[in-house]
C-alpha positions as CSV (number, residue, x, y, z in Angstrom):
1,X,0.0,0.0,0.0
2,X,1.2,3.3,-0.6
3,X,-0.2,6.1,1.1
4,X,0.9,10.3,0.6
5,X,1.5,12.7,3.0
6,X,-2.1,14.9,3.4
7,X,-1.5,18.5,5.1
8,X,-3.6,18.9,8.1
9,X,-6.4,21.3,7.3
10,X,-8.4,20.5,10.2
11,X,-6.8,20.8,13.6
12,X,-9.7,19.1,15.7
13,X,-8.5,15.9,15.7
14,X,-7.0,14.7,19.6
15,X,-4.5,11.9,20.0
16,X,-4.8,9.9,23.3
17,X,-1.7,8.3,23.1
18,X,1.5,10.6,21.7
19,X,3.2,7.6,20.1
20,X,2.4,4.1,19.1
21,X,4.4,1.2,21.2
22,X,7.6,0.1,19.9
23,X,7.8,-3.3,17.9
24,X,7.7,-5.9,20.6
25,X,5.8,-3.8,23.1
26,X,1.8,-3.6,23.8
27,X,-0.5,-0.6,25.1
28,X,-3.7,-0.9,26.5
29,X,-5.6,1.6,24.8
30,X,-9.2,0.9,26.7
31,X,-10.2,-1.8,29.2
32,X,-10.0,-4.8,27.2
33,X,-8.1,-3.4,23.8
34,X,-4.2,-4.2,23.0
35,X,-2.5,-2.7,20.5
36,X,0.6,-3.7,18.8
37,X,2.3,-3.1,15.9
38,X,4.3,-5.3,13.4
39,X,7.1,-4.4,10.7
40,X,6.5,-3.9,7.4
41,X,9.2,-3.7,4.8
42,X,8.0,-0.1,3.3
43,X,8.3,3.2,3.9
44,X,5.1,3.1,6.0
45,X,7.1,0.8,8.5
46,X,4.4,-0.9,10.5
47,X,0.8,-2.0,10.8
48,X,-1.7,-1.9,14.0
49,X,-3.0,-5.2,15.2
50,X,-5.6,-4.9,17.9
51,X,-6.3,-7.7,20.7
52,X,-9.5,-7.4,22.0
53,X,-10.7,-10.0,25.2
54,X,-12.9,-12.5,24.3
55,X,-14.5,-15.2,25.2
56,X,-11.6,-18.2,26.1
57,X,-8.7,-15.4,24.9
58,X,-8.0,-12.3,22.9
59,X,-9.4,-11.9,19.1
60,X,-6.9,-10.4,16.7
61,X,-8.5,-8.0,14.6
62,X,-5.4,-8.4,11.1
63,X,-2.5,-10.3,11.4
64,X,0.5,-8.3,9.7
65,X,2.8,-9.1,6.2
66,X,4.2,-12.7,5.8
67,X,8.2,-11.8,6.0
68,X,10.8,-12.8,8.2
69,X,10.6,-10.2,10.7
70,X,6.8,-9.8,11.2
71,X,7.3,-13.5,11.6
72,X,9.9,-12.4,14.3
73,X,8.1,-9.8,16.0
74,X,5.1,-12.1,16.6
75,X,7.0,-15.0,18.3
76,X,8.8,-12.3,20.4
77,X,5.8,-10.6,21.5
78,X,3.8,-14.5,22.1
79,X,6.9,-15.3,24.3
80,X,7.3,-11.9,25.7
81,X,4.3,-9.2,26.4
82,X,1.9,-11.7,25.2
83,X,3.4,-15.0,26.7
84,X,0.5,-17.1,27.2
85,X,-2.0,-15.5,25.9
86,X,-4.7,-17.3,23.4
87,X,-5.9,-16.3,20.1
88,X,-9.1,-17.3,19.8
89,X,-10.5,-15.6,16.5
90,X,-8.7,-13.9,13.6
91,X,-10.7,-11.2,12.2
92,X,-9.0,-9.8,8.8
93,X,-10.3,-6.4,8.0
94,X,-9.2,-6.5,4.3
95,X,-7.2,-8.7,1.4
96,X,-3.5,-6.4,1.3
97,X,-1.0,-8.4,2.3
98,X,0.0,-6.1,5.2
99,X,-3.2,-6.9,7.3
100,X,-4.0,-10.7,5.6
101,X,-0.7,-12.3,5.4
102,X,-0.2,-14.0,8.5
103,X,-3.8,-14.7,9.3
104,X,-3.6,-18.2,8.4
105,X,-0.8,-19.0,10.1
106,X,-2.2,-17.1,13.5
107,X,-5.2,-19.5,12.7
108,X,-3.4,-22.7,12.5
109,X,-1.2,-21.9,15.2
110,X,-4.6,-21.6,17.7
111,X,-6.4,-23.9,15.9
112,X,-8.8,-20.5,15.8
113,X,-11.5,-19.3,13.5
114,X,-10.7,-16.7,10.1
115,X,-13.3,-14.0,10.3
116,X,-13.7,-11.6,6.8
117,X,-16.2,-10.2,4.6
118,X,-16.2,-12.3,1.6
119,X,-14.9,-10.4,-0.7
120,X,-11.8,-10.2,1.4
121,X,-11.6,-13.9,1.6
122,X,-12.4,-14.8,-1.8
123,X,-10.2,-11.9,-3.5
124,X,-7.1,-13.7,-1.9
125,X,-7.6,-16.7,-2.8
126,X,-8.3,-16.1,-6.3
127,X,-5.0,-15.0,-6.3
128,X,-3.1,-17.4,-4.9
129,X,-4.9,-20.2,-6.7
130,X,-4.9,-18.1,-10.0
131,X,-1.6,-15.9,-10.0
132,X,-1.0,-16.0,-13.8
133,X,-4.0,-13.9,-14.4
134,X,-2.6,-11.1,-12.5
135,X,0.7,-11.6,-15.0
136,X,-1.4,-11.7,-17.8
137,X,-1.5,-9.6,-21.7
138,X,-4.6,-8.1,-20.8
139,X,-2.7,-6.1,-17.2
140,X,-0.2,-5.2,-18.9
141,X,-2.1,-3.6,-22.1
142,X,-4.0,-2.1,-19.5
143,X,-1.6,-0.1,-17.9
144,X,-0.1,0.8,-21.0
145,X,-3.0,1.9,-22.6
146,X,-2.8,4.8,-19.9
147,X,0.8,5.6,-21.0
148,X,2.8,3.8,-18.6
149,X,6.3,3.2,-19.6
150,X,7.0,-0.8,-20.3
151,X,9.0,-1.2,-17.2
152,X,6.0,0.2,-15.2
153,X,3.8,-1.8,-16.7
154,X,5.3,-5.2,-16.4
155,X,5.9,-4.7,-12.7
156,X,2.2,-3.8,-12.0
157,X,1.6,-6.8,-14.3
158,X,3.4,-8.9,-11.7
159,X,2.2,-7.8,-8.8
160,X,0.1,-10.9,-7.9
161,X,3.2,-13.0,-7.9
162,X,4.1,-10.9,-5.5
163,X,1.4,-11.0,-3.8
164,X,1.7,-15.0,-2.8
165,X,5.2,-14.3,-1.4
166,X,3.9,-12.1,1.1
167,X,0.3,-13.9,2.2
168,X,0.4,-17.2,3.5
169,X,-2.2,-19.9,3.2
170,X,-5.7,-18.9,4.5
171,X,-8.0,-22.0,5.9
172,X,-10.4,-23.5,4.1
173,X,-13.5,-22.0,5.4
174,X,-13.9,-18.7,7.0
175,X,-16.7,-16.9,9.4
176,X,-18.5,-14.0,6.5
177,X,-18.8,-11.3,8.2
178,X,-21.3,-8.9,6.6
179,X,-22.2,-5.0,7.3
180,X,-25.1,-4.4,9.7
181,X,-24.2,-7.9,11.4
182,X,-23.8,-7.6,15.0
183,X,-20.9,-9.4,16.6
184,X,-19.9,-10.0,19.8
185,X,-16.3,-9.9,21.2
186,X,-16.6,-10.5,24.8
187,X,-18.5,-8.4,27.2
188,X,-18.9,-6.0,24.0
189,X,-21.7,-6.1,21.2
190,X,-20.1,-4.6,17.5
191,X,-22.0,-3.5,14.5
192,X,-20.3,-4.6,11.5
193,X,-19.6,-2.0,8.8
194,X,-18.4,-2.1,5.2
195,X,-15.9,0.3,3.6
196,X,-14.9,0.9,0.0
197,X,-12.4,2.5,-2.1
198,X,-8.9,1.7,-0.4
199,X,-10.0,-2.1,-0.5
200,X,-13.7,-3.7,-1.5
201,X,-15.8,-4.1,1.4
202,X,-13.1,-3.5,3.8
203,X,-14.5,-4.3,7.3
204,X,-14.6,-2.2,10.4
205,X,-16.0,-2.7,13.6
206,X,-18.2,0.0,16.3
207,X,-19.3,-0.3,19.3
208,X,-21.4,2.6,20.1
209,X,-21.8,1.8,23.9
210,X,-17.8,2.1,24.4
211,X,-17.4,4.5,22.1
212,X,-14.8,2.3,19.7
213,X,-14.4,2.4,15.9
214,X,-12.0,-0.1,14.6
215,X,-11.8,1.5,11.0
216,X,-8.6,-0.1,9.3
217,X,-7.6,1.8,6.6
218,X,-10.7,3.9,5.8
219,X,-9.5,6.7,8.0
220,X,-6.0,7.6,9.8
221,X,-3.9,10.3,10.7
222,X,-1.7,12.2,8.5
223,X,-2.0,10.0,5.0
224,X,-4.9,8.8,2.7
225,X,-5.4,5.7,1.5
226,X,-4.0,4.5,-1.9
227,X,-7.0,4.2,-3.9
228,X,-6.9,2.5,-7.2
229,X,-8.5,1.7,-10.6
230,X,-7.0,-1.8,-11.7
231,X,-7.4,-3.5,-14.5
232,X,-9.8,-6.4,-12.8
233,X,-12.2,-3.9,-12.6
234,X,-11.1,-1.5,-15.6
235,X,-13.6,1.1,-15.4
236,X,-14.0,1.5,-11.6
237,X,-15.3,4.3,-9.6
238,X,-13.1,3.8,-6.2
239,X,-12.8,7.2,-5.5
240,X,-16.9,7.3,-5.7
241,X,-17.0,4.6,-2.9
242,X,-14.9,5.7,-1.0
243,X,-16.1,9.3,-0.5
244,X,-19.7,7.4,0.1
245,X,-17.6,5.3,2.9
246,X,-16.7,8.5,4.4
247,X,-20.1,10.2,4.5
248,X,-21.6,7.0,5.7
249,X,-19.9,7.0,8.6
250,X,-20.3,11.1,9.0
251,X,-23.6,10.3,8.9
252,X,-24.0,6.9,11.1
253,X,-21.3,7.3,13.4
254,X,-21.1,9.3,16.6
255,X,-18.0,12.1,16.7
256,X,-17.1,11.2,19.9
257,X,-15.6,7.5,19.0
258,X,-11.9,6.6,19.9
259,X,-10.7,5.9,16.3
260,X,-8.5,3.0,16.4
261,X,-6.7,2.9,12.6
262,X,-4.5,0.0,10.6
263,X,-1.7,2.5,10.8
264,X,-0.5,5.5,12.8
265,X,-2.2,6.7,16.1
266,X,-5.8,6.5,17.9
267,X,-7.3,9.7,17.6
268,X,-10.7,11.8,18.0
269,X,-12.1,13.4,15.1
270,X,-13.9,11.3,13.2
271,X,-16.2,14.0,11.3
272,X,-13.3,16.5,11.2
273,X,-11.1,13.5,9.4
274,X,-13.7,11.9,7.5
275,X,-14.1,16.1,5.7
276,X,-10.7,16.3,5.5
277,X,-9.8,13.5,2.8
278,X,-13.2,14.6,1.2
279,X,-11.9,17.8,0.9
280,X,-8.3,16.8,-0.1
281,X,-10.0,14.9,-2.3
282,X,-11.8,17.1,-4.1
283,X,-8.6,19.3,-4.3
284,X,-7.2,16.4,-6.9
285,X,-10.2,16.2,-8.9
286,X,-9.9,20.3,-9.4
287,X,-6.4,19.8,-10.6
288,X,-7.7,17.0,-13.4
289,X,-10.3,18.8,-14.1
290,X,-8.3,22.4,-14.8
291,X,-5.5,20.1,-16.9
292,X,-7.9,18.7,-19.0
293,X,-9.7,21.9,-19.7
294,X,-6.5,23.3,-21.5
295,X,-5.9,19.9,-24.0
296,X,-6.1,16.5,-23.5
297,X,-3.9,14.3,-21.0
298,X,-3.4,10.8,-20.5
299,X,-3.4,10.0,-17.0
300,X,0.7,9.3,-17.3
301,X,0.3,12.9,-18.0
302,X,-2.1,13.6,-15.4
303,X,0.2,12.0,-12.9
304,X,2.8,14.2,-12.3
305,X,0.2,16.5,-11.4
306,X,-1.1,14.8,-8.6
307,X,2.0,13.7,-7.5
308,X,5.2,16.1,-8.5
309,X,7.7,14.3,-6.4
310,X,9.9,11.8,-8.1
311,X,8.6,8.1,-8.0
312,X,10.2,4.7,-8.2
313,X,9.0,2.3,-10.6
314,X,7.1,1.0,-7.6
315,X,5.1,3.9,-6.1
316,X,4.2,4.8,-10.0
317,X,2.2,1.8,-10.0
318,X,0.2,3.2,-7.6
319,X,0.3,6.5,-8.2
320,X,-1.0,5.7,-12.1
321,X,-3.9,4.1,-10.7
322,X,-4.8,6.4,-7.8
323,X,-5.1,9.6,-10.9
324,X,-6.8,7.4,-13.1
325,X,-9.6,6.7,-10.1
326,X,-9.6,10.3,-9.8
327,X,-10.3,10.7,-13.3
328,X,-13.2,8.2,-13.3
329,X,-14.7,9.8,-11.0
330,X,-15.3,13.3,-12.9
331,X,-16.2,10.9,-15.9
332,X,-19.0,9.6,-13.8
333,X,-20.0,13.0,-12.7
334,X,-20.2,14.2,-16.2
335,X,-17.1,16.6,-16.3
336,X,-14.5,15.0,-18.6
337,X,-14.7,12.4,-20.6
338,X,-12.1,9.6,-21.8
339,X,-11.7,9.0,-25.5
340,X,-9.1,6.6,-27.4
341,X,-6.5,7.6,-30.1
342,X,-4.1,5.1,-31.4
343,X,-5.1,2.5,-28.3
344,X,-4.4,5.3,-26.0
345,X,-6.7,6.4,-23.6
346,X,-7.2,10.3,-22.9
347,X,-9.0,12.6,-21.2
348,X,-11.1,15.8,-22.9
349,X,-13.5,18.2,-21.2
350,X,-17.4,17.5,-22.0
351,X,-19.5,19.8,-24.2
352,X,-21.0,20.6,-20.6
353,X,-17.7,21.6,-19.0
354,X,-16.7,23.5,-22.2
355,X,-19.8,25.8,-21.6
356,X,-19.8,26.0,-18.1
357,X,-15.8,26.1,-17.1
358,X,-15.6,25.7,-12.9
């Protein structure tokens, strides 16, 4: 995952706890809530995992990347902070690697239940039992349609491969979690909700009586989400669920929640937070929108836009398909349009926008 830096515009939001615990160490951030963190090999270093007391031990809500030293961490922390302590349910809040890749093995190790929506479930193991379609023609024509250099392309191409190097083995059958279920984690009752845009269906848990939101990525501190158009779903609106996501839980959820995030701090804010990405947002589809207005661009021209600073072959992948979500979202709202020249995609203003300039 690759997130970017968002400038705070807001400065509502309150952080109960100045730093997160070191790798290796646990807080107690309310009666009954662990958090931890384990490594990840990125520039975003780390990834929260949450224990929460249950019935007969602790439920893990994710599980951290399959490498070596997440690998590490967790045996150090199970024969150290946590020595003794008993998983007894996985819950896996979405399919990246970072939060699913050593769910199966926390499973098999406690002989303990995989919870996940089912698109989280089944979208990993399509991969791993199909990983030549992610390696396929039809990716990489994608990507290049959009004017992606060849070397840019053939790694996003790839990526799946990848992908089975860093998740392990899931089990067989899994607990479907599904939003407006209720579940209950020991002396607490959740609502189950659904988020979109960052990942499909992305699961997060609230429990209004506590005053707890377990919202994985959906909403953090200092960074947004990458969110995506890939060539599985080639003429996506991410951005468009994701800016529901965020007004669904403006609307549904109470300000006052602890919000407890996949990565970076706890914090108060929700609202505040949840207008802020809106509004940064927003912000990006201006800058399209203004480009476009002056002659057409391909998103490989849009990109550099969006994202000025110099990029690795790597973070271009992601930051080709974060502009091109941006894109599809002012196609669906009737401002641009996309036409194709020569098997090249680009994007035009609409008769509408011509008129009518914002």
């Amino acid at each position: 995952m690759m997130s970017h830096k968002l400038e705070t515009i807001y400065p509502q939001l309150s952080f109960p706890f100045e730093r997160g615990p070191e790798f290796g160490d646990v807080l107690e951030v309310a009666p009954g809530v662990l958090w931890l963190r384990i490594p990840l090999p990125y520039r975003l270093d780390h990834v929260n995992i949450y224990l929460l007391e249950d019935a007969g031990g602790w439920m893990a809500i994710d599980a951290g990347i399959r490498t070596p030293e997440a690998i590490d961490a967790w045996e150090k922390l199970l024969s150290g902070k946590l020595s003794g302590l008993r998983i007894s349910r996985v819950l896996v809040t979405h399919f990246h690697p970072d939060h699913i890749g050593l769910a199966g093995r926390l499973c098999e190790k406690f002989d303990a239940p995989l919870l996940a929506s089912q698109t989280t479930y089944m979208t990993s193991r399509v991969i791993s039992l199909a990983p030549h379609e992610m390696g396929s023609r039809q990716y990489f024509d994608f990507y290049a349609k959009h004017g992606m250099t060849e070397e840019a392309a053939s790694l996003v191409a790839i990526r799946g491969n990848e992908y089975l190097s860093l998740v392990g083995e899931l089990p067989i059958s899994f607990l479907r979690l599904l939003a407006g279920d209720q579940l209950t984690v020991g002396p607490r009752q959740f609502r189950v909700l659904s988020g979109d845009g960052h990942a499909p269906e992305q699961t997060m848990l609230y429990c209004e009586a506590d005053g707890l939101l377990f919202a994985a990525d959906q909403v953090m501190e200092r960074v947004t989400p990458n969110i995506g158009v890939y060539a599985g779903d080639q003429n996506g609106d991410p951005l468009g669920h994701f800016l529901r996501s965020q007004r669904f839980l403006r609307s549904e959820i109470s300000d006052r929640v602890l919000v407890l995030p996949g990565h970076f701090r706890p914090f108060h804010g929700l609202h505040t937070r949840c207008e802020e990405l809106e509004h940064h947002h927003e912000e990006r589809c201006d800058l399209i929108r203004q480009a476009c207005s002056e002659r057409p661009h391909s998103i490989a021209e849009l990109m550099p836009i969006l994202f000025p600073r110099q990029l690795d072959p790597h973070q271009t992948g992601f930051a080709m398909t974060e502009t091109l979500a941006h894109a599809h979202r002012l196609v669906r709202r009737g401002e641009i349009a996309e036409v194709t020249r020569d098997k090249k995609s680009f994007f035009v203003p609409t008769e509408a926008t011509k008129n009518n300039p914002a």
